[in-house]
N, C-alpha and C positions, 0 to 999 in steps of 0.2 A: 504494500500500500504506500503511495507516498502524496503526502499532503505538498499540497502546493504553495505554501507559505512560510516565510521567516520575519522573525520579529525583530523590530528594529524601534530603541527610544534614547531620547536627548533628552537630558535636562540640565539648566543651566542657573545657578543661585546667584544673586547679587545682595552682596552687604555691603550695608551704608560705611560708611568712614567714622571711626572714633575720635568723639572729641579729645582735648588735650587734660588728661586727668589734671595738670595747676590749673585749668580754667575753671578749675570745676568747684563751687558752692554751695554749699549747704540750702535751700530754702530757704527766706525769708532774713537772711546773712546782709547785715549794713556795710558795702566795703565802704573805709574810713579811710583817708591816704594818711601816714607817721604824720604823729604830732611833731608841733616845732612847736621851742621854746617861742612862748608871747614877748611882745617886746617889753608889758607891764613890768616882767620880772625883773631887766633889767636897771629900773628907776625906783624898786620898793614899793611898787602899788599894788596890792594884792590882786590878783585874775579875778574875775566874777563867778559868780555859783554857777553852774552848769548843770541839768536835771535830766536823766537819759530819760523820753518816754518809749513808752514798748514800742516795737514796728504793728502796726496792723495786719492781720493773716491778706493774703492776697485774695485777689475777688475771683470765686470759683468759674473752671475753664469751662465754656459753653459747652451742653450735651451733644454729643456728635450724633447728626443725621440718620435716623433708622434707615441700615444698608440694604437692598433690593436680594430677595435671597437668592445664590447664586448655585446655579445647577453645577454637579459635581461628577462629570461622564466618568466612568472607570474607564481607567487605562487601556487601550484595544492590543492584542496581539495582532502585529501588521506580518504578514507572511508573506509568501513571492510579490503576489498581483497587486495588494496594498503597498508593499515595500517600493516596490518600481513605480508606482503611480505618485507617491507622497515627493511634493513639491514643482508639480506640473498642476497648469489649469482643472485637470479631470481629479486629479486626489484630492485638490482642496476643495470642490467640488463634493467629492465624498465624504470629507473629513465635514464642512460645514452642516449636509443635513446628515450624519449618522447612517452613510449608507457602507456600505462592504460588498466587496465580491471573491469571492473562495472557490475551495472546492478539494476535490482529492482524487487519486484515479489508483482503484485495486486493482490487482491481475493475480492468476492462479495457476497451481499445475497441481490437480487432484490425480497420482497413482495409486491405483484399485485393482484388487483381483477381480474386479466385475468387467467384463471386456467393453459394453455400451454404456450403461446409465447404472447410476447410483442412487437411486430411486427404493425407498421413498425419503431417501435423504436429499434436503432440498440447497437451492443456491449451487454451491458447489454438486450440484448432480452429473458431470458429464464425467465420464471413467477417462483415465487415462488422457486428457485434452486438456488443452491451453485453455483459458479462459479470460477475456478481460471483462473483471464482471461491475463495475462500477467505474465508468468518468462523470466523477458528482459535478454540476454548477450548484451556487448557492451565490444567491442576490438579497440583500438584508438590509432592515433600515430599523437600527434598536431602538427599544424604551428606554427612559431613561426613570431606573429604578431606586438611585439614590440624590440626597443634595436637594430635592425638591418638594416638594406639597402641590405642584403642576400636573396636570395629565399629561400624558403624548403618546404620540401615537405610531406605530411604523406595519413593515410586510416581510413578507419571504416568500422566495420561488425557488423550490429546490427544481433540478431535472437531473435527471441522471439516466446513461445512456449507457448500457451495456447488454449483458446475460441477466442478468437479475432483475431486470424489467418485468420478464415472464411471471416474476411473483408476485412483486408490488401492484400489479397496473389492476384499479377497481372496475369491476365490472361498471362497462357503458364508459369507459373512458378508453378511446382509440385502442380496443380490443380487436379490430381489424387485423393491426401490423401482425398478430400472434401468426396467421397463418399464412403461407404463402401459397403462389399458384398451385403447386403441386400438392395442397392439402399439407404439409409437413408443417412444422414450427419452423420460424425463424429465429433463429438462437439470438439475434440483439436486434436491441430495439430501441424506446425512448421513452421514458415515465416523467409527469412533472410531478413528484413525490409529495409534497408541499406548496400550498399556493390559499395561503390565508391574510388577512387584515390584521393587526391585532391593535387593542389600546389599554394601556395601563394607569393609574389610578393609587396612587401614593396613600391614600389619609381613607380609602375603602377596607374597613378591617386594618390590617397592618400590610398590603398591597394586595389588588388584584387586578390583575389580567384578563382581558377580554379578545378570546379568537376566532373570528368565523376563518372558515373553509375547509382546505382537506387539512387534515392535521394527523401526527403520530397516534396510535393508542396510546396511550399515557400510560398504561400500568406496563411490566417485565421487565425482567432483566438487561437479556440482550436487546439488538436495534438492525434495523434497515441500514443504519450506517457504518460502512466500513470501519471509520474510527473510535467510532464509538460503540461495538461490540466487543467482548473480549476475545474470542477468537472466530478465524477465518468463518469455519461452519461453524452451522447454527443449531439448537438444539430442534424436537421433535415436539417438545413445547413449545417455542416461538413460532414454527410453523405451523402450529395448530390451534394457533389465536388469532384475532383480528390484526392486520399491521397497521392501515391508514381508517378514516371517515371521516365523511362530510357531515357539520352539525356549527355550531354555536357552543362556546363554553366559556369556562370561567376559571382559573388559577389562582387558589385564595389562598394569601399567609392569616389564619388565626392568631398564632402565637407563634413564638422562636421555635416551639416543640412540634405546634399543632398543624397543617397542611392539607388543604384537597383542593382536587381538580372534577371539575362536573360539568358533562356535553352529553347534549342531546341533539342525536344524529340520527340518520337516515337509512341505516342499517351497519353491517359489516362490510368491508369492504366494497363497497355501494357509490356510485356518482348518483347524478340527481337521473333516476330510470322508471317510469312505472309503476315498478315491482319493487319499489323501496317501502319501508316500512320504519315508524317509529321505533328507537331505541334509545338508552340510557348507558354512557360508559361516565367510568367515575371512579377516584383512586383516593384515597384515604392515607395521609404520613405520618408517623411519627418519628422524630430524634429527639433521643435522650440526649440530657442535658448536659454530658459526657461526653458528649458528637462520639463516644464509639457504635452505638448502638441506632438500629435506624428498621421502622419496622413499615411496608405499604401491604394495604389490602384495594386490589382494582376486582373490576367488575364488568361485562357489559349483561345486560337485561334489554328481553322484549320477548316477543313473541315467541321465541324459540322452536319455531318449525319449519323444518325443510321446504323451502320454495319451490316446485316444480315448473312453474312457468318463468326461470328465470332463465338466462344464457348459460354457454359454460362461464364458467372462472377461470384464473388460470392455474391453478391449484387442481381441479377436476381436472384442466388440457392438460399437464405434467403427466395426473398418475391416470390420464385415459380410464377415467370412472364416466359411466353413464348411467341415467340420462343426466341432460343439461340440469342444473340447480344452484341454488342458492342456499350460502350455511349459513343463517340466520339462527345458529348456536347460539345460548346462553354460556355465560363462565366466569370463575374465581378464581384468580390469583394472589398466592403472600409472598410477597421478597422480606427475607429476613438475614440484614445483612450485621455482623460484628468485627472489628477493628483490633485484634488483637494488638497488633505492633505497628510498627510504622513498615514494616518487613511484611506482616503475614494479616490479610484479611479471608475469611469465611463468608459465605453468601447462600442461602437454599432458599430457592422456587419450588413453591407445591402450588399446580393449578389439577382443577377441576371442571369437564364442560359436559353440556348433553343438547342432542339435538334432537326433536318430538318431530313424528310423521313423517318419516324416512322412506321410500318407496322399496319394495322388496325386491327391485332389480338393480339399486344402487346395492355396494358393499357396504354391511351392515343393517340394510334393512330386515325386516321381519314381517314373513308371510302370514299373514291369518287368513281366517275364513269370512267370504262374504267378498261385495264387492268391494270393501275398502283394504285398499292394500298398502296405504300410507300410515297404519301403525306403528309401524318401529320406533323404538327411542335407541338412539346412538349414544354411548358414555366411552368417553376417555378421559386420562387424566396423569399428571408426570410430577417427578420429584427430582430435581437438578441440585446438584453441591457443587459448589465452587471453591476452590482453595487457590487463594492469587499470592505470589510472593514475590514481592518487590528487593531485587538481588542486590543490583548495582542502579546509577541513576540510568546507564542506558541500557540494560538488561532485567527480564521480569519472567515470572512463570506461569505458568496457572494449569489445573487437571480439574474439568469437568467429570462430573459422575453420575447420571441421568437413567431412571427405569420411568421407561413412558407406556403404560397399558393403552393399546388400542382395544378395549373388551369387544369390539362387535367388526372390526376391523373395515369401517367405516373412512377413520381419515387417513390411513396408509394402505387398505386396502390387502391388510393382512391382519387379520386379528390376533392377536398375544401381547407379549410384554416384552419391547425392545429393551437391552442392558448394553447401555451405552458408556462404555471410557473414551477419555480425548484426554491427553498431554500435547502440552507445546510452550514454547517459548516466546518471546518476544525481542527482539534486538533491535534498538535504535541506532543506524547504522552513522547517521549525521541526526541533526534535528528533523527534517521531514520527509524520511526516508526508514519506512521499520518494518523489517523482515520477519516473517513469524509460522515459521514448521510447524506442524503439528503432526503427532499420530491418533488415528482413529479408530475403533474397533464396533461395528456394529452386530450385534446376535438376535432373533428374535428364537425365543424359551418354548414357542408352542408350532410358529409358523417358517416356511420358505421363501423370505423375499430376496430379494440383489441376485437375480438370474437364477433363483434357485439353490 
């Protein structure tokens, strides 16, 4: 992966000049120049009485002008595109309204005893192939969330252009590119990931945030984003939650401990379609007052029943599940993360989901009798451990340890209980340049996937 950015700051202090400490007086100090002898003395006339009276306090220094409060940006990390841009027309430009432009571009080389696809392990699915699976743009124009009692307001437009399109992209959003002439998939593409308004609000609560458009899930672990996942592949959990949706929400600090996030969206993975339906995502924080400890409960809620009149997804086009549908899944998730050292943190994900009226020619459905054959209820559900060690400043570890039950084998399309290890490293080769091997071992305990 290498991020496109290096950071670059100046700052420059000026002190006034020190007076001359003999100049310097006491307050309220009468300088008197040496007496000289009177000339009275000279002739026997005695000098006259002389009566010191006090000095008067001096007359207090006018109150200074109530100052206009002044907004206080945090420091930005300026990387390649900012770095080059700062001190031409276009970066001041930037720099004046709070805008940025970034990005990062991943590449891959998955070897596999599987000779095609590594299915149903996602992202990195192709066996043994090159892969360039993210070149991220990101266009941003921050809030300004310290220094002020002001509102303001900014955006973001992720796009990102690769392999990993095929997963992000929400149904009814340029789901075309997925296939080409010849019926096949086309392995890259182009997703705009992110593409919301936001405004923020100082003195609402102790801050909140307001975001329409497409936005992250807000609840797990891992991420859509190359840098900000811990490694390459992804778990069987993250692939089996919502990643993006469209809705309205709200980012509220309670208390320094207390935190939630709350959007109501238009389904799962969902553009504005039809076949969208109401729902509720929504994430719950806590940090201990320690900052070692940090515990979130998310959620999405609504109808939770399989859609039959929807398109594929691209999740369904991957594992060639039919028919066409929509996972309009309910699900829980808890990240419980603790901080042991500065060296060594712990992190477990346990999520839980089900999806009601499943048709009994999708995998996982369940046939009864009569003419309703959309009974089925789908349940899965995963538990991830994390152990991350922080070695050197440009070296790190980490070993995922993940059993993820598919019971009906509905979202992988094998039913049992995958037991998953993953080791690997992380090397930060310069600043934004970080190399990261991993090994991976997938089993399922009951079924035959990966070729068999």
């Amino acid at each position: 992966m290498v991020s496109c950015m290096l950071l670059s700051a100046a700052l420059m202090l000026g002190q006034a000049a020190v007076p001359d400490a003999s100049l310097e007086q006491p307050p309220g100090t009468l300088l008197v120049p040496p007496a000289q002898p009177p000339p009275e003395a000279a002739s026997g006339v005695p000098p006259p009485i002389e009566v010191a009276a006090p000095l008067l306090p001096p007359p207090p220094a006018p109150a200074p002008a109530a100052a206009a409060p002044v907004t206080v940006l945090a420091p930005v990390e300026r990387w390649y595109i900012m770095r080059e841009l700062q001190g031409t027309w276009l970066g001041a430009l930037f720099d004046d309204n709070r805008f940025s432009l970034s990005g990062w571009t991943e590449a891959s080389f998955t070897g596999s005893t599987d000779r095609v696809s590594n299915l149903p392990v996602a992202f990195n699915d192709r066996a043994n192939t090159f892969l360039l699976q993210q070149q991220w743009f990101r266009l941003d124009r921050s809030v300004v969330t310290t220094g002020t009692t002001e509102p303001s307001w900014g955006y973001r437009l992720d796009v990102a252009v690769g392999s990993d399109y095929r997963w992000m992209l929400m149904r009814g959003l340029f789901n075309s590119q997925l296939d080409n002439s010849t019926g096949a998939q086309n392995l890259y593409g182009v997703d705009p990931v992110e593409f919301y308004v936001n405004a923020y609000f100082p003195t609402l609560f102790r801050g909140t945030e307001i975001r329409v458009g497409r936005t992250y899930n807000p609840w797990g672990y891992e991420s859509l984003e190359a840098i900000s996942t811990p490694l390459l592949s992804r778990s069987y959990a993250f692939f089996n939650t919502p990643f993006t949706l469209m809705g309205v929400g709200a980012n509220i600090t309670f208390t320094p401990e207390w935190s939630g996030i709350f959007i109501l969206a238009n389904g799962n993975d969902t553009y504005l379609v039809p076949y969208q339906e109401t729902r509720m995502f929504g994430k719950i924080t806590w940090n201990a007052p320690n900052q070692r400890d940090n515990v979130q409960l998310g959620w999405t809620l609504g109808r939770g029943k399989f859609n039959t009149g929807a398109p594929f997804d691209p999740a369904t086009i991957a594992l060639a599940q039919e028919p066409a549908g929509h996972n309009n899944f309910n699900a829980f998730d808890i990240v419980y993360t603790h901080i042991f050292s500065s060296v060594f943190t712990y992190v477990n994900e346990t999520m839980y989901a089900w999806q009601t009226g499943v048709p009994a020619n999708v995998r996982g459905g369940i046939v009864r009798s009569g003419p309703d054959l959309t009974a089925g209820t789908a349940h899965w559900a995963s538990s991830v451990q994390y152990l991350r060690f922080t070695l050197t400043p440009r070296l790190s570890s980490i070993v995922r340890f993940e059993t993820f039950d598919d019971f009906n084998g509905q979202r992988t399309g094998f039913p049992g209980l995958y037991v998953t290890p993953t080791a690997g490293i992380q090397f930060r080769l310069r600043k934004g340049i970080i190399i990261r091997p991993e090994l991976r071992y997938d089993y399922n305990v009951q079924s035959r996937p990966f070729e068999g």
